[in-house]
py3Dmol code that shows the C-alpha trace and the ligand (Angstrom):
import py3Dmol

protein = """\
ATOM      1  CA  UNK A   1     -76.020 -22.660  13.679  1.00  0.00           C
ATOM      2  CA  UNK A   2     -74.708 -21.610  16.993  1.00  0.00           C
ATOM      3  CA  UNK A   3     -72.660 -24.982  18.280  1.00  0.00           C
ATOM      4  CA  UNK A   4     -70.240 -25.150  15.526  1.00  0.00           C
ATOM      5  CA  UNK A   5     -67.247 -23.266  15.680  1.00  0.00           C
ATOM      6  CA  UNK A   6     -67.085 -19.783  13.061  1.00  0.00           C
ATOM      7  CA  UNK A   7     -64.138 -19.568  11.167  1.00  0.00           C
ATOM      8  CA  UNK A   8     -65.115 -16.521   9.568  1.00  0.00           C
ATOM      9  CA  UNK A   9     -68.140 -13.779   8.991  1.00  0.00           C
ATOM     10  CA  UNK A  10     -68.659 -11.697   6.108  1.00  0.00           C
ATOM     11  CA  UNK A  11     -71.192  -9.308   4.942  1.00  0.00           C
ATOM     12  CA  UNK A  12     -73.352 -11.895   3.265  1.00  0.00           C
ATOM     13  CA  UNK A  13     -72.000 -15.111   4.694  1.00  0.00           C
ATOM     14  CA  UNK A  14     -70.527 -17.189   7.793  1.00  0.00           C
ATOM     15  CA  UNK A  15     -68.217 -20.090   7.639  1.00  0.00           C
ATOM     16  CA  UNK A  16     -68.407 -22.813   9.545  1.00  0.00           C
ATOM     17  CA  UNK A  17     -65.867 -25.400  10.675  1.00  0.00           C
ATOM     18  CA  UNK A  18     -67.010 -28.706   8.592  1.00  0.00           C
ATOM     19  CA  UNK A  19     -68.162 -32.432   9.576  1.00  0.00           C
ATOM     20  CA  UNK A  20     -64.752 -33.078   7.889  1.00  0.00           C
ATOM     21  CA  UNK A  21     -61.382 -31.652   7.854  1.00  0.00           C
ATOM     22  CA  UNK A  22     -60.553 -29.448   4.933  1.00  0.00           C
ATOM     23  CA  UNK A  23     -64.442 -28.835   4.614  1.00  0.00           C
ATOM     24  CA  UNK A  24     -66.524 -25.545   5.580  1.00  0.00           C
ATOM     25  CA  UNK A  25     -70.120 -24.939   5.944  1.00  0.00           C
ATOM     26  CA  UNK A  26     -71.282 -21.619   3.685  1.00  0.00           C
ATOM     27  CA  UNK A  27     -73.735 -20.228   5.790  1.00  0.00           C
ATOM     28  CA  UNK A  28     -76.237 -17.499   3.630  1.00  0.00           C
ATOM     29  CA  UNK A  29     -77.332 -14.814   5.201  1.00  0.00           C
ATOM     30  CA  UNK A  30     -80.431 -12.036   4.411  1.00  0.00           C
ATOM     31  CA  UNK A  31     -77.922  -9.088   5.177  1.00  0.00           C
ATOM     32  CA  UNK A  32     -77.535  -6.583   2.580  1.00  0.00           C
ATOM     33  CA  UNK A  33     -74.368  -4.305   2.220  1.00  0.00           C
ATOM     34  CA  UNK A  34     -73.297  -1.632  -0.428  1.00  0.00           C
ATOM     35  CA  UNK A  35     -70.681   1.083  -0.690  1.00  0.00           C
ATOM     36  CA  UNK A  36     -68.430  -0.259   1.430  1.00  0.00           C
ATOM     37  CA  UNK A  37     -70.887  -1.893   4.158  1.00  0.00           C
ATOM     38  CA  UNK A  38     -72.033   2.136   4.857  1.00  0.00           C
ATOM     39  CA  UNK A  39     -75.498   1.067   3.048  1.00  0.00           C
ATOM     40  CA  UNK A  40     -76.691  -1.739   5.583  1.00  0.00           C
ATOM     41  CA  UNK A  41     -80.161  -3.754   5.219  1.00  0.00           C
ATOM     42  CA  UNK A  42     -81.993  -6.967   4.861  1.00  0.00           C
ATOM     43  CA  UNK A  43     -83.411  -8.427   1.773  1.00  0.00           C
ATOM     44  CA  UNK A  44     -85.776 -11.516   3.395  1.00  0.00           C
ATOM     45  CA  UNK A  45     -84.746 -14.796   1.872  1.00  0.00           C
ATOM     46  CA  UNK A  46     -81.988 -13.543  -0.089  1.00  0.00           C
ATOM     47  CA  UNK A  47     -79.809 -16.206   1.379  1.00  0.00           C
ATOM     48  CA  UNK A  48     -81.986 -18.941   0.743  1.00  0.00           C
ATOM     49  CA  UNK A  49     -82.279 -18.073  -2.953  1.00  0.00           C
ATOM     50  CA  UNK A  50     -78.332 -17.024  -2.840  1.00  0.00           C
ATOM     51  CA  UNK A  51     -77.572 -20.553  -1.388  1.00  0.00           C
ATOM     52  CA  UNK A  52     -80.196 -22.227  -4.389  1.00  0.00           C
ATOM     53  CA  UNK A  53     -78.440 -19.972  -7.336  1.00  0.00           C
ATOM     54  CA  UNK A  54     -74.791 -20.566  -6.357  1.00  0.00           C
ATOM     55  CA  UNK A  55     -75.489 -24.139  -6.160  1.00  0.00           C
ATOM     56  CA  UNK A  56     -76.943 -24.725  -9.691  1.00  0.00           C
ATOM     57  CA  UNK A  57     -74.230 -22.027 -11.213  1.00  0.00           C
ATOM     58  CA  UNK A  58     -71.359 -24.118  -9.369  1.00  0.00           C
ATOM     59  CA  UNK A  59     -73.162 -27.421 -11.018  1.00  0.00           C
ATOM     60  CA  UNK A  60     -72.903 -26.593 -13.775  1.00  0.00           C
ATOM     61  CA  UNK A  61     -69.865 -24.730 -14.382  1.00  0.00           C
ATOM     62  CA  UNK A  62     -67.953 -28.131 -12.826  1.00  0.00           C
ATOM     63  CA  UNK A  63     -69.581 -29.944 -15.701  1.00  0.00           C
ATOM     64  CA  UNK A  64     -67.973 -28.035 -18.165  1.00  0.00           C
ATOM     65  CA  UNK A  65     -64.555 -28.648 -16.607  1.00  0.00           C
ATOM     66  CA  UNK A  66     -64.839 -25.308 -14.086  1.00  0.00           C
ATOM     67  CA  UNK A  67     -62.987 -26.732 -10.787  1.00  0.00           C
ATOM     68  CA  UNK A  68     -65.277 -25.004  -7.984  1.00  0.00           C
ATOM     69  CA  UNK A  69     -65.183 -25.227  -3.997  1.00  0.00           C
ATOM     70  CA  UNK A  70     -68.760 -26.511  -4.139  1.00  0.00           C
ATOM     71  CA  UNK A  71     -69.526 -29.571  -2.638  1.00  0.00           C
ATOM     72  CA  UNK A  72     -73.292 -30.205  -1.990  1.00  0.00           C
ATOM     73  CA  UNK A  73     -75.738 -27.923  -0.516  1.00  0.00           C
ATOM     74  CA  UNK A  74     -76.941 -29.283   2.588  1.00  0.00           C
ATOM     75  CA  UNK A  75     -80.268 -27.133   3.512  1.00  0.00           C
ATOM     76  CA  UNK A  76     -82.252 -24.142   2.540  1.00  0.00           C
ATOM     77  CA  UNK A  77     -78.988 -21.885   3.860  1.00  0.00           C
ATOM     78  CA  UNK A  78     -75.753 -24.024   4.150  1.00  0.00           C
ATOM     79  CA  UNK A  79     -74.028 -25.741   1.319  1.00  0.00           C
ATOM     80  CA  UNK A  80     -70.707 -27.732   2.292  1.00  0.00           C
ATOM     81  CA  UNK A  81     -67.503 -26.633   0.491  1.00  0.00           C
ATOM     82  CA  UNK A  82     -63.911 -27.653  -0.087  1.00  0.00           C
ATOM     83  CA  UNK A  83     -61.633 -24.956   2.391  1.00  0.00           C
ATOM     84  CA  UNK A  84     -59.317 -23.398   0.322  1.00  0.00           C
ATOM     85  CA  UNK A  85     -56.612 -20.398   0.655  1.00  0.00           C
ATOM     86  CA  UNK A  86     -58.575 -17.846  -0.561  1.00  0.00           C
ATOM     87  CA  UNK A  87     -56.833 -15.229  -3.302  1.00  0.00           C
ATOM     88  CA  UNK A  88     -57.573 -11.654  -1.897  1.00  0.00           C
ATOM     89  CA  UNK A  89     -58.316 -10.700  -5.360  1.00  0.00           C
ATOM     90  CA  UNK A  90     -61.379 -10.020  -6.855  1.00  0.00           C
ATOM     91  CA  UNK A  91     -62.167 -10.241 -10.550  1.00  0.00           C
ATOM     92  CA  UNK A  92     -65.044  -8.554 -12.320  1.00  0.00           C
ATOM     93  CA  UNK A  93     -65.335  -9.854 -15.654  1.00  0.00           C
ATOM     94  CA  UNK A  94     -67.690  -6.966 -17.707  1.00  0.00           C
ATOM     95  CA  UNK A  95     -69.744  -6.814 -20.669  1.00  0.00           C
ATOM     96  CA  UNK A  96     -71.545  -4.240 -20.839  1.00  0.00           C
ATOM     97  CA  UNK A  97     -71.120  -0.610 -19.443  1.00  0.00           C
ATOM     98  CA  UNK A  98     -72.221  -0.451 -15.634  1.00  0.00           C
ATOM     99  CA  UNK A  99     -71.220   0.755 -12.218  1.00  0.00           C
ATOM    100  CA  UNK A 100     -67.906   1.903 -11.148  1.00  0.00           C
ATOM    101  CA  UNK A 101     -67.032   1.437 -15.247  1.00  0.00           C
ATOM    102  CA  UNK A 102     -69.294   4.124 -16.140  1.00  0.00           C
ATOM    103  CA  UNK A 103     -68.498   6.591 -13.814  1.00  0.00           C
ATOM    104  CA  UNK A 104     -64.604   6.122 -14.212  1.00  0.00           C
ATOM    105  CA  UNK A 105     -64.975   6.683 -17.167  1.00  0.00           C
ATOM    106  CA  UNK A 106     -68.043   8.692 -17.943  1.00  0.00           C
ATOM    107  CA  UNK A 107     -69.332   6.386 -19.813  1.00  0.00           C
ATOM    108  CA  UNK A 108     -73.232   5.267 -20.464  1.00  0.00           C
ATOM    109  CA  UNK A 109     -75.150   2.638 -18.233  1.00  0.00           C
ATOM    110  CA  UNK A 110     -75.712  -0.329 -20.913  1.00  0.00           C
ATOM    111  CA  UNK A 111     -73.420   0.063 -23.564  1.00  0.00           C
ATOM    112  CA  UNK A 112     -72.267  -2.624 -24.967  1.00  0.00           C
ATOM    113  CA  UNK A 113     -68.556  -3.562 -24.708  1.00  0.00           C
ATOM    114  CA  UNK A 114     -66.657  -4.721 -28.118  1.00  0.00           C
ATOM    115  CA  UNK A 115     -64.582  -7.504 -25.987  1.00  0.00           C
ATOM    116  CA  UNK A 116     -65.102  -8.632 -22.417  1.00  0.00           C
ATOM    117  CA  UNK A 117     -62.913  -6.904 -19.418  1.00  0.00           C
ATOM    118  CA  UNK A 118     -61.099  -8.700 -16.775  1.00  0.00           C
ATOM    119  CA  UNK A 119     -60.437  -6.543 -13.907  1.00  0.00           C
ATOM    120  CA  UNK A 120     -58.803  -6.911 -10.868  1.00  0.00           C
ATOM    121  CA  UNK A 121     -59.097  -5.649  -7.343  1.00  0.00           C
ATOM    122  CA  UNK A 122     -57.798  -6.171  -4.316  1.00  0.00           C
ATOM    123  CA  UNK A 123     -59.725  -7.631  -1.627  1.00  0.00           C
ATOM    124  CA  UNK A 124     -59.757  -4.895   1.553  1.00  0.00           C
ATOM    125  CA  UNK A 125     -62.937  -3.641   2.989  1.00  0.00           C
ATOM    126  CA  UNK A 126     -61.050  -0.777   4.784  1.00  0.00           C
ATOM    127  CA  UNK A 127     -58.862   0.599   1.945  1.00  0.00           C
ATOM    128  CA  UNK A 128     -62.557  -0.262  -0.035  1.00  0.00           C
ATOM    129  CA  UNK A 129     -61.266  -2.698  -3.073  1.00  0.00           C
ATOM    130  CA  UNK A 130     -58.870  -1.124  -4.753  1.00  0.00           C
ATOM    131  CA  UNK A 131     -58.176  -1.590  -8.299  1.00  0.00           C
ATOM    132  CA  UNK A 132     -55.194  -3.221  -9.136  1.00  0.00           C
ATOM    133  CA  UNK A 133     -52.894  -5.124 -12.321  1.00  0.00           C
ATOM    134  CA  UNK A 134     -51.145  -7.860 -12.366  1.00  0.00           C
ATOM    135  CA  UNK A 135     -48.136  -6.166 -11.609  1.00  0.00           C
ATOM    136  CA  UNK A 136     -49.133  -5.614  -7.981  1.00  0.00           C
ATOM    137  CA  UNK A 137     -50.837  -8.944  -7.630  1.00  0.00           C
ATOM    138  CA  UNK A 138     -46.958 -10.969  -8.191  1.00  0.00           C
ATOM    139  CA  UNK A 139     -45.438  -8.424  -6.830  1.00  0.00           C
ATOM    140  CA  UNK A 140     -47.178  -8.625  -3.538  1.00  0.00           C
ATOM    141  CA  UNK A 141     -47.132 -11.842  -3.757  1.00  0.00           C
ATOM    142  CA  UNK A 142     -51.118 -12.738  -3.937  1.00  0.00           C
ATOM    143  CA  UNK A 143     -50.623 -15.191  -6.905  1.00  0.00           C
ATOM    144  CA  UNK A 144     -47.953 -16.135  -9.623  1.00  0.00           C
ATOM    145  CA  UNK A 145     -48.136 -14.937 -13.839  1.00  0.00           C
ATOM    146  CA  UNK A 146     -49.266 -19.388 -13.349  1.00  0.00           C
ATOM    147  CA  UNK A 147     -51.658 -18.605 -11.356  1.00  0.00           C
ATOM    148  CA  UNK A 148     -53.153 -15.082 -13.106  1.00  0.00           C
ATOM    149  CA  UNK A 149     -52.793 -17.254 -16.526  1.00  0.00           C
ATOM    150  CA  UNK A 150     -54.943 -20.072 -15.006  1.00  0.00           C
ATOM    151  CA  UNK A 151     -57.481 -17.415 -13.214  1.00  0.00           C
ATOM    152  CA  UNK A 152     -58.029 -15.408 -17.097  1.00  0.00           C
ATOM    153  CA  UNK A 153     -58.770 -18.463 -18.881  1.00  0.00           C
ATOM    154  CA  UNK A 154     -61.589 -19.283 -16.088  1.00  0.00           C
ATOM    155  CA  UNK A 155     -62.642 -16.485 -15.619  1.00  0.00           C
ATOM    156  CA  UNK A 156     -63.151 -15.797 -19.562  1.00  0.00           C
ATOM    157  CA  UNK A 157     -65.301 -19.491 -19.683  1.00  0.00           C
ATOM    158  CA  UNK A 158     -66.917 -18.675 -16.731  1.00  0.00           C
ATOM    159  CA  UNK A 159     -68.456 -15.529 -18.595  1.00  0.00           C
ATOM    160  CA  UNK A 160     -68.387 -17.494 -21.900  1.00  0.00           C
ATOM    161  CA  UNK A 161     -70.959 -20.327 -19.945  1.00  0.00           C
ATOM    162  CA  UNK A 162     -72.746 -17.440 -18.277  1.00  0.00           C
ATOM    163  CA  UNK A 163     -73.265 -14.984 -21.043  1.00  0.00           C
ATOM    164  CA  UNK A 164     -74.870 -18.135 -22.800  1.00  0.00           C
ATOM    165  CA  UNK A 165     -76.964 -19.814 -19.681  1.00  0.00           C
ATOM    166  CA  UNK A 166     -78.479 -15.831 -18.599  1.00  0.00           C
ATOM    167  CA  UNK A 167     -79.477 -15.417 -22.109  1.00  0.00           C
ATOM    168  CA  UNK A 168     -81.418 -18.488 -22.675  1.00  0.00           C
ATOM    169  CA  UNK A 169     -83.174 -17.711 -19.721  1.00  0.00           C
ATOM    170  CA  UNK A 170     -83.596 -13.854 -21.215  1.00  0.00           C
ATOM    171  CA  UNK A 171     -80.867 -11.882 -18.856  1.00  0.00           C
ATOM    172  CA  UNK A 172     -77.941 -10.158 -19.944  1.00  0.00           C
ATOM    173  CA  UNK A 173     -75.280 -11.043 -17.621  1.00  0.00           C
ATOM    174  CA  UNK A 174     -74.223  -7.132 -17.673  1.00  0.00           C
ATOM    175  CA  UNK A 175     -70.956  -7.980 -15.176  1.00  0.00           C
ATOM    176  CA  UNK A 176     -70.110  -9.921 -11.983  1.00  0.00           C
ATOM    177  CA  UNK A 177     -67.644 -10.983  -9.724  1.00  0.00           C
ATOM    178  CA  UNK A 178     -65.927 -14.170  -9.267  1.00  0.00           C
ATOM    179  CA  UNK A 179     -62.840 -15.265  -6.164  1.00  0.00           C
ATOM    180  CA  UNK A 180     -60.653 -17.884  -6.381  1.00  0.00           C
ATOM    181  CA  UNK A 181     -58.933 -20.226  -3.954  1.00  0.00           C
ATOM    182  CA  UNK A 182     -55.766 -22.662  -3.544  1.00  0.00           C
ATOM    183  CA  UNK A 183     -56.797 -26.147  -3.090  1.00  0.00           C
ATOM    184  CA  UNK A 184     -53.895 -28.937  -1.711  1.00  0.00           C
ATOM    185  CA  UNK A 185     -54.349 -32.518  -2.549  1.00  0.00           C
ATOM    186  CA  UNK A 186     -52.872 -35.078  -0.050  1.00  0.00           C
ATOM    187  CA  UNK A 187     -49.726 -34.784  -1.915  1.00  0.00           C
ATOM    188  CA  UNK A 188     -49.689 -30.890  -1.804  1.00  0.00           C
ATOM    189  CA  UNK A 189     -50.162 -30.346  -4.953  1.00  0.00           C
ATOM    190  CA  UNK A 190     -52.210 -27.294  -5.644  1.00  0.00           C
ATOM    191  CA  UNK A 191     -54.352 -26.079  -8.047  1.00  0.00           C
ATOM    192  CA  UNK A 192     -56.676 -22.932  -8.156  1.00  0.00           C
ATOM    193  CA  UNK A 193     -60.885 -23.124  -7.428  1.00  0.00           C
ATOM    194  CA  UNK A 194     -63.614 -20.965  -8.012  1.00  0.00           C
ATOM    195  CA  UNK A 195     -64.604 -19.892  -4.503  1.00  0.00           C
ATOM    196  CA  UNK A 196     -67.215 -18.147  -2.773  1.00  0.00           C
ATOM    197  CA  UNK A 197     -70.441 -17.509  -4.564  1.00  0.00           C
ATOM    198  CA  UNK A 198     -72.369 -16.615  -7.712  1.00  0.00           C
ATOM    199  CA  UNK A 199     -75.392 -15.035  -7.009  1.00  0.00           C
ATOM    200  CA  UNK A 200     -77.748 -11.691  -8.227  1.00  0.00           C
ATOM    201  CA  UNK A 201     -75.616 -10.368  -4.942  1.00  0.00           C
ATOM    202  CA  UNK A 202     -72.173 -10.109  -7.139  1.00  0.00           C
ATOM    203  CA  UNK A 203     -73.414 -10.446 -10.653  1.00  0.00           C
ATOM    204  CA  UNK A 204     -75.542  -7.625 -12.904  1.00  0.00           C
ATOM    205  CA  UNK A 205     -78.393  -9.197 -14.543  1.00  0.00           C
ATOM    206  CA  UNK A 206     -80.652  -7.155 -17.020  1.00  0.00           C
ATOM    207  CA  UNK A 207     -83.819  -8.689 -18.507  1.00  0.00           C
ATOM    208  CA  UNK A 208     -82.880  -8.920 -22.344  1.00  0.00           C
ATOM    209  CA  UNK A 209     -86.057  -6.706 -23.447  1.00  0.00           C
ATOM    210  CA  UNK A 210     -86.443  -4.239 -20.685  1.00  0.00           C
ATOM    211  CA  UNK A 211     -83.020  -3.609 -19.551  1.00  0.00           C
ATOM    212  CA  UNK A 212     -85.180  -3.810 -15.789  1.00  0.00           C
ATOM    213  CA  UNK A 213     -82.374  -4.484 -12.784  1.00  0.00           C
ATOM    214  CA  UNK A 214     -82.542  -7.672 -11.382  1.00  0.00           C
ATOM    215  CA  UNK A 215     -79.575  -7.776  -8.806  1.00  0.00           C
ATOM    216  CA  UNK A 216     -78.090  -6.260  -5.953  1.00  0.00           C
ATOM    217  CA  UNK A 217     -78.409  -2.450  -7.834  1.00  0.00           C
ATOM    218  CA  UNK A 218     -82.000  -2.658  -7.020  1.00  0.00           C
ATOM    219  CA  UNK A 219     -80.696  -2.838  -3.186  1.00  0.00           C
ATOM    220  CA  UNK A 220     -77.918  -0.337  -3.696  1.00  0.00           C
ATOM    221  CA  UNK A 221     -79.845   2.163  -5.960  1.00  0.00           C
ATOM    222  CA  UNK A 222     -82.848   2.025  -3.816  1.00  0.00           C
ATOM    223  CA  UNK A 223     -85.090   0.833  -6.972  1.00  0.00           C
ATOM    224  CA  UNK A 224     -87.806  -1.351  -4.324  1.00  0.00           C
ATOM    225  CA  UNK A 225     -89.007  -4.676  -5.248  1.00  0.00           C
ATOM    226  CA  UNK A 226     -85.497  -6.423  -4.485  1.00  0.00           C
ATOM    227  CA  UNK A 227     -86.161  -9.789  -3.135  1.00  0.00           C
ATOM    228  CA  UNK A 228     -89.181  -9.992  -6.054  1.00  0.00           C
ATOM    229  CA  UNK A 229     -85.773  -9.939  -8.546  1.00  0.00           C
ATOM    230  CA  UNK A 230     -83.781 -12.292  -6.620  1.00  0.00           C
ATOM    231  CA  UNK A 231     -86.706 -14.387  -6.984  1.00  0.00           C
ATOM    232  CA  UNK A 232     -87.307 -13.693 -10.683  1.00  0.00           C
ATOM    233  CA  UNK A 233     -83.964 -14.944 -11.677  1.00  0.00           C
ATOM    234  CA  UNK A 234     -84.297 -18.441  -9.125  1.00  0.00           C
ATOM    235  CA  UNK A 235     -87.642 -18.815 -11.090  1.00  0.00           C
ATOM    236  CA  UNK A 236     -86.117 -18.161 -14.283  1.00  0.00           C
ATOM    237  CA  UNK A 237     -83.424 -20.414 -13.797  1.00  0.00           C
ATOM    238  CA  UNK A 238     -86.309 -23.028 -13.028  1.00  0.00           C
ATOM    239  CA  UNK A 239     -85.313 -23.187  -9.379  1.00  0.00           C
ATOM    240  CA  UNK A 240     -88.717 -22.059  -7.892  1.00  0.00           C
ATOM    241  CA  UNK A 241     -91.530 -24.603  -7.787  1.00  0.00           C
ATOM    242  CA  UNK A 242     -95.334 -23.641  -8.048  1.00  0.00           C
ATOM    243  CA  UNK A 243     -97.218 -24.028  -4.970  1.00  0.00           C
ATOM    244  CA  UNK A 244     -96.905 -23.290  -1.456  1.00  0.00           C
ATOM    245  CA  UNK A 245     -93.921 -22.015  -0.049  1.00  0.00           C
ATOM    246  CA  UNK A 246     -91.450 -24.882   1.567  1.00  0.00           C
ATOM    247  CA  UNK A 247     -93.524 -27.531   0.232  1.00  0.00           C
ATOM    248  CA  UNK A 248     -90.427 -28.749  -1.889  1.00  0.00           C
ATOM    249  CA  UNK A 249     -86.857 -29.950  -1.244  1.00  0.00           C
ATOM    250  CA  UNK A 250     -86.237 -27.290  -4.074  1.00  0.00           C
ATOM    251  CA  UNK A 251     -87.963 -25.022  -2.977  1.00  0.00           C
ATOM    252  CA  UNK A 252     -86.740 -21.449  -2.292  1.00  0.00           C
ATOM    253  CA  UNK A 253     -89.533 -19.560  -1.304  1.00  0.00           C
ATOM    254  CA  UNK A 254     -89.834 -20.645   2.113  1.00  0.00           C
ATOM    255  CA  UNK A 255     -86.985 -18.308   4.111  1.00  0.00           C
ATOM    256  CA  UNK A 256     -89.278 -17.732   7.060  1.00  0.00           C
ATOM    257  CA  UNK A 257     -89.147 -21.336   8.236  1.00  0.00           C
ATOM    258  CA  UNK A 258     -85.157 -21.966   7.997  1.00  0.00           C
ATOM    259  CA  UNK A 259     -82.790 -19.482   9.889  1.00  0.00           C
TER     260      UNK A 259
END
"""
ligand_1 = """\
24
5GP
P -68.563 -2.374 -9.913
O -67.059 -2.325 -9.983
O -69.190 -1.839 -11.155
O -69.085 -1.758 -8.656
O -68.956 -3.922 -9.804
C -68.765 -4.792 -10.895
C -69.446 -6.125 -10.610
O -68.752 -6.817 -9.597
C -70.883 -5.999 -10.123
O -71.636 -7.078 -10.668
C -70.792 -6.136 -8.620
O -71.944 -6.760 -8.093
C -69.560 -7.028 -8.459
N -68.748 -6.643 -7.300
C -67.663 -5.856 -7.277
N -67.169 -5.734 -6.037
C -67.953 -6.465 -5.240
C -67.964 -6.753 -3.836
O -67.111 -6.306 -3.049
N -68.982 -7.542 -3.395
C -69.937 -8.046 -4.224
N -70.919 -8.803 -3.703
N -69.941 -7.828 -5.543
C -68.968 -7.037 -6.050
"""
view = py3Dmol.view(width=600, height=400)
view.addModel(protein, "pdb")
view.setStyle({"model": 0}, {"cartoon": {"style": "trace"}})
view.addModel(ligand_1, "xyz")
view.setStyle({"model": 1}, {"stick": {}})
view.zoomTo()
view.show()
């Protein structure tokens, strides 16, 4: 990973220049950051089950008319994607009562919301995500009423597909977080992506009966067992083969070998 040139490191990810122009390679890291990167840590082979999750979510949200970045994952920790202008906007989409939610409002861990909430924040690790309306986003300029239309209605079948997919598989998809991008055609003609990833590391998956964590709280609450639920949901999802580890192109259990 070292002779191609980095367009950009986050907490969880680098980006690579592509083979192609107008592509990046998504490079998935193991590091692990919460409140605001001042929790810091490793959760071994998150990134190669990250990498394995996003793919399939991305898969299949494209076949039901989702327009994603993802192109095709390319090994255990890179998938190729389409660069886009990324929105510095983050939406949380939220069923059920958890996190920053609750404690806004004082409200219980797990209750059950009577309609789905879109929020939005705005992307800034040093002013630490601050919420934000719509009114700031056109204001500021980070996207058009167009473009906020066009982000609601994905983001709303995004959770729509997901609610459905997590509980088939017995999760309740409790809340995540989704980013958006521009995309230009040859003719510059633009039209908005889902971007980045979808992963346990930005959603909050439940198991239906227990209500047991299995997602990036189990990092940030210090609740052990972490990259055991990363792996339950991979498995879950039908994404982890039986047998020994890296014996499969599928295969996510191997993150020793690939780096
Ligand atoms: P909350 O606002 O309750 O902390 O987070 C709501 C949901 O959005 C959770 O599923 C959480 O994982 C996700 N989320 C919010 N902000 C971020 C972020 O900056 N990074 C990641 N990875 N996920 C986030």
């Amino acid at each position: 990973m070292t002779r191609r040139k980095q367009v950009y490191e986050g907490k969880a990810k680098v980006m690579f220049e592509g083979p192609e122009p107008g592509t990046l390679v998504q490079y998935f890291k193991d590091d692990a950051t919460a409140f605001n990167a001042q929790k810091r840590g490793t959760i071994t082979g998150k990134g190669v089950i990250n990498n394995r999750i996003s793919e399939y979510l991305m898969l299949r949200l494209a076949e039901i008319g989702i327009p994603t970045h993802f192109v095709r994952r390319l090994n255990m920790r890179e998938q190729l994607v389409r660069q886009v202008e990324i929105i510095p906007v983050e939406v949380v989409i939220r069923n059920v009562v958890a996190g920053s939610l609750a404690q806004r409002f004082g409200l219980e861990e797990g209750t059950p919301l009577p309609r789905s909430i879109v929020e939005y924040y705005y992307k800034n690790d040093k002013l630490q995500d601050p919420m934000i309306s719509e009114e700031h986003i056109t204001c500021f300029g980070w996207a058009t009423t167009y473009d906020l239309d066009d982000i609601m209605q994905m983001s709303l079948r995004i959770n729509d597909f997901l609610l459905g997919l997590f509980h088939g598989i017995g999760i309740k998809l409790v809340d995540f977080k989704v980013e958006f991008g521009r995309l230009y055609n040859e003719h510059d003609e633009m039209r908005l992506v889902l971007a980045d990833e979808i992963s346990p590391d930005n959603c909050r998956l439940w198991d239906l009966k227990t209500n047991e964590k299995l997602d990036k709280d189990r990092f940030r609450r210090d609740l052990g067992r972490v990259e055991e639920a990363y792996q339950e949901v991979a498995r879950r999802l039908g994404l982890l083969t039986e047998g020994t580890p890296g014996d499969a192109p599928g295969d996510v259990r191997g993150p020793t070998t690939v780096q």
